[in-house]
N, C-alpha and C positions, 0 to 999 in steps of 0.2 A: 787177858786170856785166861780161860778156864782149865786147871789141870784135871783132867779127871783120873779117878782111883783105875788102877788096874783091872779091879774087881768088876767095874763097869762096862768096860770098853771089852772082855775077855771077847765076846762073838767077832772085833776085826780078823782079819787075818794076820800074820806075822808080818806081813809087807807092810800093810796098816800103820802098825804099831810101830816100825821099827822108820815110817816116813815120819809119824808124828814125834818119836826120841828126838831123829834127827832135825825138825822142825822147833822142839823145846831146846834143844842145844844150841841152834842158830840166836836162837833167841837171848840163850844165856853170854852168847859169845858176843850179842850185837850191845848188851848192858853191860856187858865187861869192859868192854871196848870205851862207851862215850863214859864209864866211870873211872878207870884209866886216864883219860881224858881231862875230865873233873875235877880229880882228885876226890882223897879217902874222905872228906869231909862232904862233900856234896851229896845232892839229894840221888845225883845219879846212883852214885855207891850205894845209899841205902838200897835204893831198887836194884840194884845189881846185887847185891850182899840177900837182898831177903827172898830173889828170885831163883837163885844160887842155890842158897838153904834147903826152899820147896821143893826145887827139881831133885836135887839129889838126895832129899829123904824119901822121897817117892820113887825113885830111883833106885835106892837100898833096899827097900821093903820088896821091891820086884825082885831083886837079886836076892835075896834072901828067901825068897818062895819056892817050896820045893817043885810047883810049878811050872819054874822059867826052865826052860829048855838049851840055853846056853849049856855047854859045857863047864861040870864043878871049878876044874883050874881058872878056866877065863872069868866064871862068875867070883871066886872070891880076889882074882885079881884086880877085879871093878871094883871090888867091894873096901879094897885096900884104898882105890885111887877116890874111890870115894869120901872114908872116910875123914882121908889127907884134905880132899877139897871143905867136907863143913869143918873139919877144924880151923882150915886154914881163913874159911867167910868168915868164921865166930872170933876170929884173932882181928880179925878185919872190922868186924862189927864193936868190938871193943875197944878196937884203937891200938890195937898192939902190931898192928902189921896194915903194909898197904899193899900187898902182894898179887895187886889184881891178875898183873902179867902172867904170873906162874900157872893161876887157877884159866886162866885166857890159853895160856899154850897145851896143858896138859885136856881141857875142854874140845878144842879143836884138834888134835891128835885123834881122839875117843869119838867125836866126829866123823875126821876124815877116813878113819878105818871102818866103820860101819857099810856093813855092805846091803 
């Protein structure tokens, strides 16, 4: 799957964009899932760990855009939940943590609240 830049995609609509988040979170939640599964060691992890990563630095950079239309409070509380998740993939990528669960549940919350 291709993620493209914000910058690219700006002519969707809002509905657009916010099917496709939710279509890149399914996605992270479905690697989450069989790397869970796996285990920290398996090739699932790293594709789960490095798909992780991308979405939610691309992710950041939207929040961080004066831009994004969210509301300031909600966007910099993404931006918290975000940060928590690449630290918590890069703990994971380094072997210090196998924490898929936590990045799995707090993912599908953020998910299922999307309206």
């Amino acid at each position: 799957m291709i993620m493209l830049r914000y910058a690219e995609i700006e002519e969707d609509s809002p509905t657009d964009a916010r099917d496709r988040e939710r279509e890149l979170l399914d996605r992270s939640i479905g690697l989450l899932q069989k790397a869970t599964e796996k285990g920290p060691k398996s090739f699932e992890a790293v594709e789960a760990v490095h798909f992780v990563l991308r979405l939610w630095s691309m992710l950041l950079e939207d929040l961080a855009s004066n831009d994004n239309a969210l509301p300031k409070e909600l966007r910099a509380s993404l931006i918290s939940i975000g940060i928590w998740i690449l630290r918590e993939a890069d703990s994971i990528r380094k072997g210090d943590s196998s924490n898929f669960q936590g990045i799995l549940d707090i993912t599908k919350i953020i998910r299922d609240g999307m309206q």
